[in-house]
PDB file of N, CA, C and O in Angstrom:
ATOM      1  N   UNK A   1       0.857  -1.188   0.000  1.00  0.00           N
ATOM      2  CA  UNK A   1       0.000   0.000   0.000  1.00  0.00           C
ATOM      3  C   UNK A   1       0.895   1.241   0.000  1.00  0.00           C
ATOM      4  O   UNK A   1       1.971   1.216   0.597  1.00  0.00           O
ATOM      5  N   UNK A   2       0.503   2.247  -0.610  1.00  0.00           N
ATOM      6  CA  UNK A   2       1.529   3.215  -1.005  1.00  0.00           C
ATOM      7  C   UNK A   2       1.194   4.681   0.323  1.00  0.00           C
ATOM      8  O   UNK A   2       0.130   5.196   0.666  1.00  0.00           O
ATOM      9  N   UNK A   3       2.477   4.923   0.717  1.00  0.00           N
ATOM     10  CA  UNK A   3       2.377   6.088   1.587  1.00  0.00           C
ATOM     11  C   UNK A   3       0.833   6.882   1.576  1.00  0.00           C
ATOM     12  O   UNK A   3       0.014   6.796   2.492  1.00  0.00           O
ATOM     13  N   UNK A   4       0.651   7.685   0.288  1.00  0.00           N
ATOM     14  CA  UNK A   4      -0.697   8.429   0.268  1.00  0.00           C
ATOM     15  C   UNK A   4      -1.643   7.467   0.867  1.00  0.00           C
ATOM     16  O   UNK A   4      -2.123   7.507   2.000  1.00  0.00           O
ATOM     17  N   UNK A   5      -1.801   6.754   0.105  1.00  0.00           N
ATOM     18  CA  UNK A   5      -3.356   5.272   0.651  1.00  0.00           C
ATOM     19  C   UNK A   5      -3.195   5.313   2.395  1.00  0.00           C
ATOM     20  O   UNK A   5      -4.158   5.609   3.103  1.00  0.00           O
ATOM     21  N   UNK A   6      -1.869   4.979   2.950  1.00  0.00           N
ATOM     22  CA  UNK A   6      -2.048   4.836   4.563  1.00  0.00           C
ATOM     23  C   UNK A   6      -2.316   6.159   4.982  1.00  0.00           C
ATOM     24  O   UNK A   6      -3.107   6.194   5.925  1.00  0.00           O
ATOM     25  N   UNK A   7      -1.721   7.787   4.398  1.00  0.00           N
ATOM     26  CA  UNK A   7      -2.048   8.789   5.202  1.00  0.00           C
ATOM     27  C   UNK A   7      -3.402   8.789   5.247  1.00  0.00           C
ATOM     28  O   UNK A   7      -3.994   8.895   6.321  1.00  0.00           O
ATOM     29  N   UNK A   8      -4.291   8.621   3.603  1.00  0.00           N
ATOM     30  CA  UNK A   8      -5.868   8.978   3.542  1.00  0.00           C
ATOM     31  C   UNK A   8      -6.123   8.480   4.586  1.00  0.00           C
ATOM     32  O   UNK A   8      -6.338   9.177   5.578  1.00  0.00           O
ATOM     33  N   UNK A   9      -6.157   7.288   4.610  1.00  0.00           N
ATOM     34  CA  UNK A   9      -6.851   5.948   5.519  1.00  0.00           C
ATOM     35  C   UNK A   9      -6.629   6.596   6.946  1.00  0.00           C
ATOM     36  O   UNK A   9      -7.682   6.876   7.519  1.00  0.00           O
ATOM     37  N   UNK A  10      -5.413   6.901   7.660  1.00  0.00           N
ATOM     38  CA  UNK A  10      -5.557   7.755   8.820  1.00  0.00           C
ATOM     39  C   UNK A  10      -6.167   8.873   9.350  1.00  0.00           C
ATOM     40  O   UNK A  10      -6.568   9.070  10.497  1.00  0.00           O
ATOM     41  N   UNK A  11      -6.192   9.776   8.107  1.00  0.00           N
ATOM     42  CA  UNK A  11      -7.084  10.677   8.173  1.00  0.00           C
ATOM     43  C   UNK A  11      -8.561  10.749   8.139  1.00  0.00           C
ATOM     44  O   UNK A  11      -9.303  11.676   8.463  1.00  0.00           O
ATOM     45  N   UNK A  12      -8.771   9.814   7.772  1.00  0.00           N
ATOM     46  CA  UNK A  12     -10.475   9.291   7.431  1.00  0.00           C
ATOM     47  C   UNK A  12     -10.668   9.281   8.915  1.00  0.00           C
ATOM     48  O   UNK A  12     -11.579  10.001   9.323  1.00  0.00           O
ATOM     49  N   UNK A  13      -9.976   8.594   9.811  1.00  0.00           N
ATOM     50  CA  UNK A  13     -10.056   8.074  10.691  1.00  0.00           C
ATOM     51  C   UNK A  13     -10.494   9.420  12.124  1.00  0.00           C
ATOM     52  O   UNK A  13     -11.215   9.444  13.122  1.00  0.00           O
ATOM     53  N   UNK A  14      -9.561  10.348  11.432  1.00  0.00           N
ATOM     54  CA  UNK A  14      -9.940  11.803  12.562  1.00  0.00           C
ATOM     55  C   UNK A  14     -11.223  12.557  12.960  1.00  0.00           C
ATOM     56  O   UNK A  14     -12.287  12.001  12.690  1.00  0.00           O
ATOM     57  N   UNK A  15     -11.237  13.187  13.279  1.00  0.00           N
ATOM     58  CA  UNK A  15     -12.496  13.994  13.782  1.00  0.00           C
ATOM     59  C   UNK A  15     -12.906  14.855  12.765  1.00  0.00           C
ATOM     60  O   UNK A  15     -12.011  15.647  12.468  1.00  0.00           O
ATOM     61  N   UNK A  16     -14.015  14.999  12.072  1.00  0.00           N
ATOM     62  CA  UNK A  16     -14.180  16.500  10.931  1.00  0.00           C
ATOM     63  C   UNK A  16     -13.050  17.226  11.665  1.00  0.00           C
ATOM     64  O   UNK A  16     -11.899  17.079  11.257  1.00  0.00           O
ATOM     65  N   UNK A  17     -13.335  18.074  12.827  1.00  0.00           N
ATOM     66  CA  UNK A  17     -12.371  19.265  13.359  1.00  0.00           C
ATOM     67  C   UNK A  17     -11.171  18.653  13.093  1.00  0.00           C
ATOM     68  O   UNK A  17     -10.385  19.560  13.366  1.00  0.00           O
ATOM     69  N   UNK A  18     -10.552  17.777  12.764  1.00  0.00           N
ATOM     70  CA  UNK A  18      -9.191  17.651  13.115  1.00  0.00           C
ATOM     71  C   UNK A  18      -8.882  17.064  11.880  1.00  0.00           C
ATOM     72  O   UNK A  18      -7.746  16.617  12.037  1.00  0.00           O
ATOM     73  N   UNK A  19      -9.293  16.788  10.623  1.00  0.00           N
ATOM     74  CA  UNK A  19      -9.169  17.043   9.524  1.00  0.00           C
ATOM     75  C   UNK A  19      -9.230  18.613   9.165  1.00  0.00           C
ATOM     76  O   UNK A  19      -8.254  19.211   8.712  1.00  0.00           O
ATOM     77  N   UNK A  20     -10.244  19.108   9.367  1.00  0.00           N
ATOM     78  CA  UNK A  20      -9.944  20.161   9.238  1.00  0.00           C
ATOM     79  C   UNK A  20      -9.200  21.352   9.256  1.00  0.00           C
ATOM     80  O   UNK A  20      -9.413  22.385   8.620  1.00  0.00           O
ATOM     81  N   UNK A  21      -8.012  21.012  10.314  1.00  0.00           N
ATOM     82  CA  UNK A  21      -7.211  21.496  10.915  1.00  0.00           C
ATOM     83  C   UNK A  21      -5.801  21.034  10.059  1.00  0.00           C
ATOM     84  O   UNK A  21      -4.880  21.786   9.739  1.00  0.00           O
ATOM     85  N   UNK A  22      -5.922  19.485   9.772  1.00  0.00           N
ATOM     86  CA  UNK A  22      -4.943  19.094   9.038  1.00  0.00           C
ATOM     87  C   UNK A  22      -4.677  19.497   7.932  1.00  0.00           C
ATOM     88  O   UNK A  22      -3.544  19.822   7.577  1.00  0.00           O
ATOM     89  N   UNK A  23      -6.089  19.544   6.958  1.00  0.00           N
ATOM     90  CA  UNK A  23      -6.150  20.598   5.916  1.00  0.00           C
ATOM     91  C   UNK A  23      -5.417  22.063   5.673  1.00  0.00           C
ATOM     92  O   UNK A  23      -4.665  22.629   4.881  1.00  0.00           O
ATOM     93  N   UNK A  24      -5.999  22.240   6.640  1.00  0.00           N
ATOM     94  CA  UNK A  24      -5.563  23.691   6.899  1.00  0.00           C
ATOM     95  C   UNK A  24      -3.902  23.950   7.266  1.00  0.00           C
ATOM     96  O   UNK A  24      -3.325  24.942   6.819  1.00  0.00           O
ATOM     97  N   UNK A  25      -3.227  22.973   8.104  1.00  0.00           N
ATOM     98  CA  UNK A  25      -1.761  22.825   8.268  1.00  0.00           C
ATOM     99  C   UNK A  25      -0.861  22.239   6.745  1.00  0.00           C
ATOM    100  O   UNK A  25       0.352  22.261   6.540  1.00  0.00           O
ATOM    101  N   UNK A  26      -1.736  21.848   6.041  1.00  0.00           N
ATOM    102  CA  UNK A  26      -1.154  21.463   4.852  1.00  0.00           C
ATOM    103  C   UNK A  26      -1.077  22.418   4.065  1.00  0.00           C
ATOM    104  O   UNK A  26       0.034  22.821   3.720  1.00  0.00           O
ATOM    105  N   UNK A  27      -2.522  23.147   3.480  1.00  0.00           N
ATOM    106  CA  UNK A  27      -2.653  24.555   2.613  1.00  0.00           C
ATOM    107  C   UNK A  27      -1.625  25.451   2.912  1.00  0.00           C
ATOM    108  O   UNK A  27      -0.944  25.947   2.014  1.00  0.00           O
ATOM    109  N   UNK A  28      -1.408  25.767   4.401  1.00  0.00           N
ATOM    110  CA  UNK A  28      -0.115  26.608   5.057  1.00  0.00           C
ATOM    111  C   UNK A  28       1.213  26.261   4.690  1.00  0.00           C
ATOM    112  O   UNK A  28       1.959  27.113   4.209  1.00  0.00           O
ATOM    113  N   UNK A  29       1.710  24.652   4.938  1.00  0.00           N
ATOM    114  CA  UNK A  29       2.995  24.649   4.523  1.00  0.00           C
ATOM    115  C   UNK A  29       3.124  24.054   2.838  1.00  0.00           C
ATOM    116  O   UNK A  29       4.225  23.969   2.295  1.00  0.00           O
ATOM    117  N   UNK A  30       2.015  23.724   2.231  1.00  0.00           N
ATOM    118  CA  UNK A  30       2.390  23.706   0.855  1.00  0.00           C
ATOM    119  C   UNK A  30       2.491  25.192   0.064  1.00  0.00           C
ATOM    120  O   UNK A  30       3.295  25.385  -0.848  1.00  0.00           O
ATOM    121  N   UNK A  31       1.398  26.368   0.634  1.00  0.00           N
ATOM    122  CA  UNK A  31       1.553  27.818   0.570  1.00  0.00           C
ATOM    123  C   UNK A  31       2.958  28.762   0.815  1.00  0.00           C
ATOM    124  O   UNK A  31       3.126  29.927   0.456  1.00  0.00           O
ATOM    125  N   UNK A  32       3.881  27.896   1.524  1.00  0.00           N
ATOM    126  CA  UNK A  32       4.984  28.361   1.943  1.00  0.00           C
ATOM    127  C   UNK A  32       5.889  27.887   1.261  1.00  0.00           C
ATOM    128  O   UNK A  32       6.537  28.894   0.973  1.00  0.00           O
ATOM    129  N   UNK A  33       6.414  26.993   0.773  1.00  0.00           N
ATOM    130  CA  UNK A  33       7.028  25.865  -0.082  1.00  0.00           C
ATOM    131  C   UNK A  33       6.759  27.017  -1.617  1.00  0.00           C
ATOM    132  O   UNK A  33       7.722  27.685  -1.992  1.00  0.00           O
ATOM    133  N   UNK A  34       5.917  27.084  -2.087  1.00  0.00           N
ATOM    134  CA  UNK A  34       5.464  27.471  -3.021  1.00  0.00           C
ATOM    135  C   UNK A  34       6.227  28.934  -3.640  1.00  0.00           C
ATOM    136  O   UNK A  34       6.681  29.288  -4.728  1.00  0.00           O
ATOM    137  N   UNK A  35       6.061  29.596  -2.140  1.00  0.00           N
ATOM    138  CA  UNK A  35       6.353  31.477  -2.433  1.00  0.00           C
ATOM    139  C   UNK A  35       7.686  31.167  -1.978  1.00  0.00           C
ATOM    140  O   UNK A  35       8.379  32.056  -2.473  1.00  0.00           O
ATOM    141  N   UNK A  36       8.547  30.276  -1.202  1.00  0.00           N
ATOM    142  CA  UNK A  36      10.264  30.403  -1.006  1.00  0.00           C
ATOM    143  C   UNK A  36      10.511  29.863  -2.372  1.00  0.00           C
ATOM    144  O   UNK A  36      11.432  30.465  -2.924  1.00  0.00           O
ATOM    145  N   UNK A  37       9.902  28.786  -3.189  1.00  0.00           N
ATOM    146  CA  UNK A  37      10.608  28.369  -4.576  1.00  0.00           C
ATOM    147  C   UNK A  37      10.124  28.998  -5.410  1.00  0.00           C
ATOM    148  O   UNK A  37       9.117  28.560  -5.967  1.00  0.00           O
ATOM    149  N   UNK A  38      10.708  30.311  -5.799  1.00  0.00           N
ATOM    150  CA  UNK A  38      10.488  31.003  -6.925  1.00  0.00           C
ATOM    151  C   UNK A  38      10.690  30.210  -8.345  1.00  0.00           C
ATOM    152  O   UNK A  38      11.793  29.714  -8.577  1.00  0.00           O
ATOM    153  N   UNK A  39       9.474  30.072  -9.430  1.00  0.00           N
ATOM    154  CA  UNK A  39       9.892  29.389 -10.556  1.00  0.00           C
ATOM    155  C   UNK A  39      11.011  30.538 -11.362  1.00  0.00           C
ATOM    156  O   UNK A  39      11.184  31.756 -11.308  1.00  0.00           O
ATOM    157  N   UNK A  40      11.554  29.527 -12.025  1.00  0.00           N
ATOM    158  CA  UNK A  40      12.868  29.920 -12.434  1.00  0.00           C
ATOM    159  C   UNK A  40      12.573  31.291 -13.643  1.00  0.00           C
ATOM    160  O   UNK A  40      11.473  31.600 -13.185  1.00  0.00           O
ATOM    161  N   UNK A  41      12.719  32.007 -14.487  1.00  0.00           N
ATOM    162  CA  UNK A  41      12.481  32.911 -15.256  1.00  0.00           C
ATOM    163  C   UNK A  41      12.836  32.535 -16.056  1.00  0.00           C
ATOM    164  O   UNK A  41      13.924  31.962 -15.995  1.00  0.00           O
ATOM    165  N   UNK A  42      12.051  32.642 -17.436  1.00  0.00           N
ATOM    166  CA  UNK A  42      12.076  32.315 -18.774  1.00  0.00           C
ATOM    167  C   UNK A  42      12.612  33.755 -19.838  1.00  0.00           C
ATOM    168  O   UNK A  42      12.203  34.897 -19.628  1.00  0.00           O
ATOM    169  N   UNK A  43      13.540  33.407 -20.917  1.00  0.00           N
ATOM    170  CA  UNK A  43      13.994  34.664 -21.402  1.00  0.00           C
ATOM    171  C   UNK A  43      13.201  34.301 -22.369  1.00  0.00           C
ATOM    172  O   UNK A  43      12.669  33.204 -22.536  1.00  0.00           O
ATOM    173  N   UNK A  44      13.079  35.983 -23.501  1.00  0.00           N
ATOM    174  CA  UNK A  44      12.318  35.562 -24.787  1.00  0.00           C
ATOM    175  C   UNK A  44      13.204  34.793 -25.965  1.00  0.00           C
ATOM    176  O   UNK A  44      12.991  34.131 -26.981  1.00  0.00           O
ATOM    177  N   UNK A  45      14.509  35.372 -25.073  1.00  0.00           N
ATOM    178  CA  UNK A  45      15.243  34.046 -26.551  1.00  0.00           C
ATOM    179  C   UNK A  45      15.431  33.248 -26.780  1.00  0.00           C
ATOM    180  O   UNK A  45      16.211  32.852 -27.646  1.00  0.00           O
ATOM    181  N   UNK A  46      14.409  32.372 -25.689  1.00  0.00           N
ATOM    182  CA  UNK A  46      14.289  30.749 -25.858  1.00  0.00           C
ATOM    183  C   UNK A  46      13.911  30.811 -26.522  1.00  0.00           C
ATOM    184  O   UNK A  46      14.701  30.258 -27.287  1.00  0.00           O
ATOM    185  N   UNK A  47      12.599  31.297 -27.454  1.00  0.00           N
ATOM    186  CA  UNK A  47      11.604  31.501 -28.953  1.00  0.00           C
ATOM    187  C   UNK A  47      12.449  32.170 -29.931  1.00  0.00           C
ATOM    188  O   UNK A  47      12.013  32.996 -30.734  1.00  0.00           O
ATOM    189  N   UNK A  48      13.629  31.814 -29.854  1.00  0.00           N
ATOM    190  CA  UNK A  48      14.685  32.662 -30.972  1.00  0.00           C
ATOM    191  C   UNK A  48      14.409  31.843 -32.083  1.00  0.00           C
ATOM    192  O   UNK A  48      13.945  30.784 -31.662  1.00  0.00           O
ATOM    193  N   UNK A  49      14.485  31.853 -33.343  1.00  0.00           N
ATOM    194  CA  UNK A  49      14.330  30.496 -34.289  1.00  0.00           C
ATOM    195  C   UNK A  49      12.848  29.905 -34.790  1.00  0.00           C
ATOM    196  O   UNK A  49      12.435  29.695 -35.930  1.00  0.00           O
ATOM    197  N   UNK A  50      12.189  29.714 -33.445  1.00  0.00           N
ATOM    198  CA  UNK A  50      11.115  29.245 -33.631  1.00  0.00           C
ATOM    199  C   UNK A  50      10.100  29.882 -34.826  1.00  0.00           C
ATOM    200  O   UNK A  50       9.943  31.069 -35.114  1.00  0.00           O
ATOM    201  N   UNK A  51       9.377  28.523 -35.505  1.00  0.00           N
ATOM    202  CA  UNK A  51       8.928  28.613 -36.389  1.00  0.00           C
ATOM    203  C   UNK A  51       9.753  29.472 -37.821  1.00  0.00           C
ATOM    204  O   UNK A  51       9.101  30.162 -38.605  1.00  0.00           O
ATOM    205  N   UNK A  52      10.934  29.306 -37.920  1.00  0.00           N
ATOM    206  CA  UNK A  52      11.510  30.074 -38.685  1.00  0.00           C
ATOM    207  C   UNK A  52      11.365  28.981 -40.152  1.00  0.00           C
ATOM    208  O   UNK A  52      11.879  29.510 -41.137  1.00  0.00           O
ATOM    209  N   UNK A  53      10.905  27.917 -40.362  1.00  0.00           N
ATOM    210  CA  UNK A  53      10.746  27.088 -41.589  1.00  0.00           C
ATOM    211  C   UNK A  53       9.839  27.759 -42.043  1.00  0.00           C
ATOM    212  O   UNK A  53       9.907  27.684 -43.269  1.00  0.00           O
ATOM    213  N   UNK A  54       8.825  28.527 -41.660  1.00  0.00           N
ATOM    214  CA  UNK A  54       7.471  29.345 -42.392  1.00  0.00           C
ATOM    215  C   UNK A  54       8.094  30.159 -42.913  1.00  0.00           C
ATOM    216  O   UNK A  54       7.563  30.290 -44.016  1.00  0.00           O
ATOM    217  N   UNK A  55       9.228  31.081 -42.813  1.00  0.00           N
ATOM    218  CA  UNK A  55       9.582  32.250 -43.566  1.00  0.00           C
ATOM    219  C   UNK A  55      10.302  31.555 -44.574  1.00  0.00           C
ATOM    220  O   UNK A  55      10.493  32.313 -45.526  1.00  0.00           O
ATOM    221  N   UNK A  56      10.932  30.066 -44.814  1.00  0.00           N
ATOM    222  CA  UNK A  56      11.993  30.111 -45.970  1.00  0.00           C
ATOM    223  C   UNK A  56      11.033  30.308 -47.502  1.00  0.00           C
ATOM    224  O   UNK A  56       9.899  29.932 -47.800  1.00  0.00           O
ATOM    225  N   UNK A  57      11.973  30.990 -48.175  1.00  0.00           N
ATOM    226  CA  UNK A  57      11.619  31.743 -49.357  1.00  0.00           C
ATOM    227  C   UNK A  57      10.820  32.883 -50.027  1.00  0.00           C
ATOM    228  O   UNK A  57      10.542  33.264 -51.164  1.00  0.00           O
ATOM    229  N   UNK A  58      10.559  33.281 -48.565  1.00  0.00           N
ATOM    230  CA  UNK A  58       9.901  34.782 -48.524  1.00  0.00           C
ATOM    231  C   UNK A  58      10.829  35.678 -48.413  1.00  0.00           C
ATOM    232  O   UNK A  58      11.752  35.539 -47.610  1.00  0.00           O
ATOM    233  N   UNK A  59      10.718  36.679 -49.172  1.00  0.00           N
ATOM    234  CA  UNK A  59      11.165  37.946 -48.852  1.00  0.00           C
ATOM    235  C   UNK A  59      10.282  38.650 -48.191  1.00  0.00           C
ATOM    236  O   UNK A  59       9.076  38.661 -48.436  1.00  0.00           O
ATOM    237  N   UNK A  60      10.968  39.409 -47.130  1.00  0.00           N
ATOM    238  CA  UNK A  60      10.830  40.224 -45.992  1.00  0.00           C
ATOM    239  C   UNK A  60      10.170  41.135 -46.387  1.00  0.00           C
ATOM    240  O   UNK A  60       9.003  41.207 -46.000  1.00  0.00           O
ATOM    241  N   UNK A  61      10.634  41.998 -47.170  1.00  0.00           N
ATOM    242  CA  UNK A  61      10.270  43.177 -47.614  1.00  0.00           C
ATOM    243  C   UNK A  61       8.895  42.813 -48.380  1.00  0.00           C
ATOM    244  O   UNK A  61       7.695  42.928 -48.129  1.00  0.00           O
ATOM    245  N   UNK A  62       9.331  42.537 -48.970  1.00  0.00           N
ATOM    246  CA  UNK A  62       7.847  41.948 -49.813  1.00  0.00           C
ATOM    247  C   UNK A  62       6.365  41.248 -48.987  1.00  0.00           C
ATOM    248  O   UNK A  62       5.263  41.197 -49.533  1.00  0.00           O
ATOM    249  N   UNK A  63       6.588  40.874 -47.925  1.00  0.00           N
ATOM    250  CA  UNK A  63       5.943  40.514 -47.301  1.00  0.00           C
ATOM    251  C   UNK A  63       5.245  41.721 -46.678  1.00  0.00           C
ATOM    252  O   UNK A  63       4.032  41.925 -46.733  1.00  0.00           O
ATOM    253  N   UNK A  64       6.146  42.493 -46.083  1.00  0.00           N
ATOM    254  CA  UNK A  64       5.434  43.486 -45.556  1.00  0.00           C
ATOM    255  C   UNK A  64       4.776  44.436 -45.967  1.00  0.00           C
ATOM    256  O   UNK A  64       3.874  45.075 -45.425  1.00  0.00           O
ATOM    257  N   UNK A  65       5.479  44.567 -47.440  1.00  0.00           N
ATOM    258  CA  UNK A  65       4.345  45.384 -48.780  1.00  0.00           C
ATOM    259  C   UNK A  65       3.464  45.288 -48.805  1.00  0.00           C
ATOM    260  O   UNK A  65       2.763  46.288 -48.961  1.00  0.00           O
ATOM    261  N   UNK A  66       2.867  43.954 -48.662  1.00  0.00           N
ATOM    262  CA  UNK A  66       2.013  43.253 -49.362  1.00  0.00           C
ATOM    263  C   UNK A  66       0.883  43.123 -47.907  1.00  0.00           C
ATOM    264  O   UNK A  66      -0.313  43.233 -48.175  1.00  0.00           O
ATOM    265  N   UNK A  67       1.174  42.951 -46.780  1.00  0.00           N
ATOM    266  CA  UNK A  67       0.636  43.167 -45.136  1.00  0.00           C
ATOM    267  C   UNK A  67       0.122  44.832 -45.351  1.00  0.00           C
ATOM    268  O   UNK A  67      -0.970  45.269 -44.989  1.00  0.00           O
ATOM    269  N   UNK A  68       1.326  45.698 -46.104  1.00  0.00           N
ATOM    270  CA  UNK A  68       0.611  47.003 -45.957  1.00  0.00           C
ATOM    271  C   UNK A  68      -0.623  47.369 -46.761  1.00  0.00           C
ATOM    272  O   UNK A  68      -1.474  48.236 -46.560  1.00  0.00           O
ATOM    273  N   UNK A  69      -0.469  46.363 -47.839  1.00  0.00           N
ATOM    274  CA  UNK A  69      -1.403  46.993 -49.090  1.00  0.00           C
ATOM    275  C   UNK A  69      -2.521  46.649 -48.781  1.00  0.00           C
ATOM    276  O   UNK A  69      -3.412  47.470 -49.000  1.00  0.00           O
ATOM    277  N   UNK A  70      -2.951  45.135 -48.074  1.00  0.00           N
ATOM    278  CA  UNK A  70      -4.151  44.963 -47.247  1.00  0.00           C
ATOM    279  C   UNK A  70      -4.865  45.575 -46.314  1.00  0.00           C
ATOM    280  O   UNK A  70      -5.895  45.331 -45.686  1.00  0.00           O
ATOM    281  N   UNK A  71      -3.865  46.663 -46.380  1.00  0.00           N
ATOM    282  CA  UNK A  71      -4.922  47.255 -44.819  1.00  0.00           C
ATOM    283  C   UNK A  71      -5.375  48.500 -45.828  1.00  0.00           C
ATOM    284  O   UNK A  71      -5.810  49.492 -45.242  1.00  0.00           O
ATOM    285  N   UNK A  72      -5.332  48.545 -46.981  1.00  0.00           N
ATOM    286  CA  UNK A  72      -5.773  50.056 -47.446  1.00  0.00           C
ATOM    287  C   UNK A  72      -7.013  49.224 -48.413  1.00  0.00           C
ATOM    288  O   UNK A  72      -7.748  49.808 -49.210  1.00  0.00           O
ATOM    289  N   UNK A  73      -7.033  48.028 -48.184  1.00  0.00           N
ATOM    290  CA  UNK A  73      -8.541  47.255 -48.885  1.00  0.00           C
ATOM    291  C   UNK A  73      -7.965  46.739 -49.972  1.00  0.00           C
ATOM    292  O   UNK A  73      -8.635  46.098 -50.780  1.00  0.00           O
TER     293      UNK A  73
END
Protein backbone atom coordinates (compact mmCIF):
# COMPACT_ATOMS: atom_id res chain seq x y z
CA UNK A 1 0.00 0.00 0.00
CA UNK A 2 1.53 3.21 -1.01
CA UNK A 3 2.38 6.09 1.59
CA UNK A 4 -0.70 8.43 0.27
CA UNK A 5 -3.36 5.27 0.65
CA UNK A 6 -2.05 4.84 4.56
CA UNK A 7 -2.05 8.79 5.20
CA UNK A 8 -5.87 8.98 3.54
CA UNK A 9 -6.85 5.95 5.52
CA UNK A 10 -5.56 7.75 8.82
CA UNK A 11 -7.08 10.68 8.17
CA UNK A 12 -10.47 9.29 7.43
CA UNK A 13 -10.06 8.07 10.69
CA UNK A 14 -9.94 11.80 12.56
CA UNK A 15 -12.50 13.99 13.78
CA UNK A 16 -14.18 16.50 10.93
CA UNK A 17 -12.37 19.26 13.36
CA UNK A 18 -9.19 17.65 13.12
CA UNK A 19 -9.17 17.04 9.52
CA UNK A 20 -9.94 20.16 9.24
CA UNK A 21 -7.21 21.50 10.91
CA UNK A 22 -4.94 19.09 9.04
CA UNK A 23 -6.15 20.60 5.92
CA UNK A 24 -5.56 23.69 6.90
CA UNK A 25 -1.76 22.83 8.27
CA UNK A 26 -1.15 21.46 4.85
CA UNK A 27 -2.65 24.55 2.61
CA UNK A 28 -0.11 26.61 5.06
CA UNK A 29 3.00 24.65 4.52
CA UNK A 30 2.39 23.71 0.86
CA UNK A 31 1.55 27.82 0.57
CA UNK A 32 4.98 28.36 1.94
CA UNK A 33 7.03 25.86 -0.08
CA UNK A 34 5.46 27.47 -3.02
CA UNK A 35 6.35 31.48 -2.43
CA UNK A 36 10.26 30.40 -1.01
CA UNK A 37 10.61 28.37 -4.58
CA UNK A 38 10.49 31.00 -6.93
CA UNK A 39 9.89 29.39 -10.56
CA UNK A 40 12.87 29.92 -12.43
CA UNK A 41 12.48 32.91 -15.26
CA UNK A 42 12.08 32.32 -18.77
CA UNK A 43 13.99 34.66 -21.40
CA UNK A 44 12.32 35.56 -24.79
CA UNK A 45 15.24 34.05 -26.55
CA UNK A 46 14.29 30.75 -25.86
CA UNK A 47 11.60 31.50 -28.95
CA UNK A 48 14.69 32.66 -30.97
CA UNK A 49 14.33 30.50 -34.29
CA UNK A 50 11.12 29.24 -33.63
CA UNK A 51 8.93 28.61 -36.39
CA UNK A 52 11.51 30.07 -38.69
CA UNK A 53 10.75 27.09 -41.59
CA UNK A 54 7.47 29.35 -42.39
CA UNK A 55 9.58 32.25 -43.57
CA UNK A 56 11.99 30.11 -45.97
CA UNK A 57 11.62 31.74 -49.36
CA UNK A 58 9.90 34.78 -48.52
CA UNK A 59 11.17 37.95 -48.85
CA UNK A 60 10.83 40.22 -45.99
CA UNK A 61 10.27 43.18 -47.61
CA UNK A 62 7.85 41.95 -49.81
CA UNK A 63 5.94 40.51 -47.30
CA UNK A 64 5.43 43.49 -45.56
CA UNK A 65 4.34 45.38 -48.78
CA UNK A 66 2.01 43.25 -49.36
CA UNK A 67 0.64 43.17 -45.14
CA UNK A 68 0.61 47.00 -45.96
CA UNK A 69 -1.40 46.99 -49.09
CA UNK A 70 -4.15 44.96 -47.25
CA UNK A 71 -4.92 47.25 -44.82
CA UNK A 72 -5.77 50.06 -47.45
CA UNK A 73 -8.54 47.26 -48.88
Amino acid sequence: MSTYHEVRRLAENLTPDEQMRLIEDLFSSIRQRLTVTPKPKRSILELRGLGKEIWNGIDAQEYVNQERDSWNG
